[in-house]
C-alpha positions as a Markdown table, in Angstrom:
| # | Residue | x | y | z |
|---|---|---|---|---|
| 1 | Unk | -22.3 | 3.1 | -4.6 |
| 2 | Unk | -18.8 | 2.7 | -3.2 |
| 3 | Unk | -20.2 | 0.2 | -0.4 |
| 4 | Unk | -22.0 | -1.9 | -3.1 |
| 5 | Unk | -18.1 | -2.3 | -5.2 |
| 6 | Unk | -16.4 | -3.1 | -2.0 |
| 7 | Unk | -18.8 | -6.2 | -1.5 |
| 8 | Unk | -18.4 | -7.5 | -4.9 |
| 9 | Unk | -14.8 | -6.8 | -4.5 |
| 10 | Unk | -15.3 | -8.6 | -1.4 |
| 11 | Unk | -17.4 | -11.6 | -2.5 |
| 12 | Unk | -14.4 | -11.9 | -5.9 |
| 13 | Unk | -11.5 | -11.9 | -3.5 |
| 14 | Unk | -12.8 | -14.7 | -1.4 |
| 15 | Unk | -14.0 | -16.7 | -4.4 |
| 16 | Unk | -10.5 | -16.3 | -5.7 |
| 17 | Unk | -9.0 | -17.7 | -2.3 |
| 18 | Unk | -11.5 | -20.9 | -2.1 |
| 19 | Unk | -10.5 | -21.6 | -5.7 |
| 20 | Unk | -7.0 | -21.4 | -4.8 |
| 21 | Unk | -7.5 | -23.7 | -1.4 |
| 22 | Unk | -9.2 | -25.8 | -3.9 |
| 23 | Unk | -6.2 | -26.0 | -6.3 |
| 24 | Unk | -4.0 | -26.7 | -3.1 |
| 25 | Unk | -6.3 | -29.6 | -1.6 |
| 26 | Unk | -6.2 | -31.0 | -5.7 |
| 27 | Unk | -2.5 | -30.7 | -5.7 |
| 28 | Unk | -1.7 | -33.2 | -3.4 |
| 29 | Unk | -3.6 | -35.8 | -4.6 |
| 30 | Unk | -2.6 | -35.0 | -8.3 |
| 31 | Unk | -6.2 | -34.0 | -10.1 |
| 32 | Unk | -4.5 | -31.7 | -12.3 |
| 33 | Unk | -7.7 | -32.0 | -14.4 |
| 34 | Unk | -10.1 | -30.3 | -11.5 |
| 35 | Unk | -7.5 | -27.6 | -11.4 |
| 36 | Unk | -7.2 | -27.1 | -14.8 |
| 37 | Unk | -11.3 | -27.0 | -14.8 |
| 38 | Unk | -11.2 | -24.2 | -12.3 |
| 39 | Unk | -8.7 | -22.0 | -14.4 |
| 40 | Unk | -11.0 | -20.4 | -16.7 |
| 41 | Unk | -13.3 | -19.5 | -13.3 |
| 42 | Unk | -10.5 | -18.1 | -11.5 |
| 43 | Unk | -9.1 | -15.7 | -14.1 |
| 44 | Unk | -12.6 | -14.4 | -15.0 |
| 45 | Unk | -13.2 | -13.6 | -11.0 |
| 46 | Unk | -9.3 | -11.9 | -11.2 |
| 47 | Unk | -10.3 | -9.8 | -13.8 |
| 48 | Unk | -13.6 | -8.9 | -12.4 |
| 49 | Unk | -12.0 | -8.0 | -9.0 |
| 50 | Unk | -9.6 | -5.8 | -10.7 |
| 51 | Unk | -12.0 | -4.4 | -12.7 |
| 52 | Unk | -14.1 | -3.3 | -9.5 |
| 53 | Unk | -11.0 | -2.4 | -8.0 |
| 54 | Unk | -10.4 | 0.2 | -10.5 |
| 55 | Unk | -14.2 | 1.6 | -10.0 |
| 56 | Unk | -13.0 | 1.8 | -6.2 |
| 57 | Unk | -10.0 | 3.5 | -7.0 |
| 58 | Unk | -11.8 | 5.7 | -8.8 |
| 59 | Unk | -14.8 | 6.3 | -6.8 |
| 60 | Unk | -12.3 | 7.2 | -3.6 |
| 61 | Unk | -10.2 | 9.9 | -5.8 |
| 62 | Unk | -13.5 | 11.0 | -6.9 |
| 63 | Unk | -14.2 | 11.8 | -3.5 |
| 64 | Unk | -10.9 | 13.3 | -2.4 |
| 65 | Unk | -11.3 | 15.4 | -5.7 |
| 66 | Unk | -14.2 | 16.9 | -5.1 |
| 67 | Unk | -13.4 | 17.4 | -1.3 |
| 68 | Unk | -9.6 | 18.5 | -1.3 |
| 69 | Unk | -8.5 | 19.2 | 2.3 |
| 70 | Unk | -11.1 | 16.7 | 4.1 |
| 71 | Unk | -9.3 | 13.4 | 4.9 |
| 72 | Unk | -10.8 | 10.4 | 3.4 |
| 73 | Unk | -11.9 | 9.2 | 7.1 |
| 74 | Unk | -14.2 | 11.8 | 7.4 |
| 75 | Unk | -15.6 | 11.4 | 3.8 |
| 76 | Unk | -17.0 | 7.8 | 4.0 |
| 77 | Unk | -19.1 | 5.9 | 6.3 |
| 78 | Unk | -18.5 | 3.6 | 9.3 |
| 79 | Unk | -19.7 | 0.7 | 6.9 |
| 80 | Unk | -17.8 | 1.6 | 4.2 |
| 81 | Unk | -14.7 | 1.8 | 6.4 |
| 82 | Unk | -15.6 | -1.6 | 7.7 |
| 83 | Unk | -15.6 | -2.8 | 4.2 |
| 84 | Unk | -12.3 | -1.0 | 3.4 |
| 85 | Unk | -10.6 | -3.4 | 6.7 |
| 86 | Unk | -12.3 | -6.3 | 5.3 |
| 87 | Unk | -10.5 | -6.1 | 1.9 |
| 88 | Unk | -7.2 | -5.4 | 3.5 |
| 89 | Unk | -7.4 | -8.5 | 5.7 |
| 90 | Unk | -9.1 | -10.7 | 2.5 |
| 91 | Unk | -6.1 | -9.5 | 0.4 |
| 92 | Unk | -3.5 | -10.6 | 3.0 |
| 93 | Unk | -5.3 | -13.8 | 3.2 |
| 94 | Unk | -4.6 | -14.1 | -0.8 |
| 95 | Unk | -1.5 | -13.3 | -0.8 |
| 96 | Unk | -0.6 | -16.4 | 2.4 |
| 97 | Unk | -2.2 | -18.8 | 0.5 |
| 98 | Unk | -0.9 | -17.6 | -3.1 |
| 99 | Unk | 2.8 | -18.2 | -1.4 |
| 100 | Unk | 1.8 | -21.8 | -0.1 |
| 101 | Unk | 0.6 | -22.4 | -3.8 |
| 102 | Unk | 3.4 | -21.0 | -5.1 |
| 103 | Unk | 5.3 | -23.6 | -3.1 |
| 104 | Unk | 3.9 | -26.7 | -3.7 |
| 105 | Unk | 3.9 | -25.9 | -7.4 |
| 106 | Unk | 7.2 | -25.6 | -7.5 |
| 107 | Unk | 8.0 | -28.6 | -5.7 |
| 108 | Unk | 5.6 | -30.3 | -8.3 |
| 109 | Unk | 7.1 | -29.0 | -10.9 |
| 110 | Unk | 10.6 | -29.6 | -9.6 |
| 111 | Unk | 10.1 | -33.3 | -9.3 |
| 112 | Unk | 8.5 | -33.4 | -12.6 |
| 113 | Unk | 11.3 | -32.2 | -14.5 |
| 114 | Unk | 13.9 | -34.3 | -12.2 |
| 115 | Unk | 11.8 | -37.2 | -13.6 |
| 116 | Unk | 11.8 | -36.4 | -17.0 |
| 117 | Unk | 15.6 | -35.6 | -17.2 |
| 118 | Unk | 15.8 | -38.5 | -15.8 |
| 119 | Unk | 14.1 | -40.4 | -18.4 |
| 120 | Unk | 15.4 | -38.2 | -21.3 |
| 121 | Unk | 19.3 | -36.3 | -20.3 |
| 122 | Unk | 19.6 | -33.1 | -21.7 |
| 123 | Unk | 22.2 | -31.0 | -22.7 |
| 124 | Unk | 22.2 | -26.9 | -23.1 |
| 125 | Unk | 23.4 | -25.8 | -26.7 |
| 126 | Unk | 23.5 | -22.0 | -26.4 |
| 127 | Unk | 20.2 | -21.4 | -24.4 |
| 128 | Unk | 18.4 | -24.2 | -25.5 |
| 129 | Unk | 18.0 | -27.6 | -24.3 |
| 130 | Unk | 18.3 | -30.7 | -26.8 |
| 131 | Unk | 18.3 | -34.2 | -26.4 |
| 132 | Unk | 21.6 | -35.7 | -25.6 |
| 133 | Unk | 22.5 | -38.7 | -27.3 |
| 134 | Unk | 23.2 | -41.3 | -24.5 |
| 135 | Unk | 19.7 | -41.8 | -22.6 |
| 136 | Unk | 20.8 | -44.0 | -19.9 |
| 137 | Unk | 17.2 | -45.6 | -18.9 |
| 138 | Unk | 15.7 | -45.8 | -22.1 |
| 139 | Unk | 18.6 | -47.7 | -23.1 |
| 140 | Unk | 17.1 | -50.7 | -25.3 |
| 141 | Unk | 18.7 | -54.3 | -25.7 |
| 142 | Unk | 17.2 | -56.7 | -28.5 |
């Protein structure tokens, strides 16, 4: 039972890092829309990983429970442990490309505010921001 959670744990973590590449490839040419699309996907497949992360959690204390003094090594399989590296390595994998994400949405969001402060100058009263009253490019002349 533990092998058959660590591959759908396995097969959810790597969905969750092709949606993310996808989101990366779609941020660079702007289609906010496909990525927006994919958001409903990619929190359903989080929550389903976490979900059979907790079963794997559990299963494994199960087993050092029920077998206090034996070393977890020696309690599963040579599969199982194979699985075990494979979702270490996938979950390093999510957590590179998370932080080049991460990046490039901040630079897109960066450059998105810059624009529209641009277009409409704000000014903080207290901790909020409000219109200022001099918009220097959407001056108008009649």
């Amino acid at each position: 039972m533990l092998s058959h959670h660590l591959q759908n744990a396995l097969n959810d973590l790597r969905d969750i890092i092709k949606i993310t590449e996808s989101d990366m490839e779609d941020i660079k040419v702007a289609k906010h829309d496909a990525q927006f699309q994919r958001l409903s996907l990619k929190e359903e497949k989080l929550k389903s990983f976490e979900a059979k992360k907790a079963i794997i959690d559990h299963e494994i204390s199960s087993l050092m429970t029920n077998n206090s003094g034996v070393e977890l090594t020696n309690l599963i399989n040579q599969e199982q442990h194979k699985l075990l590296d494979e979702l270490k390595i996938e979950l390093a994998t999510l957590r590179d490309v998370n932080k080049k994400y991460a990046k490039q949405v901040l630079v897109v969001s960066n450059l998105y505010n810059t624009f529209l402060e641009r277009l409409i100058p704000t000014e903080m009263q207290g901790y909020t921001k409000t219109a200022s009253k001099n918009p220097t490019i959407l001056e108008v002349r009649v």
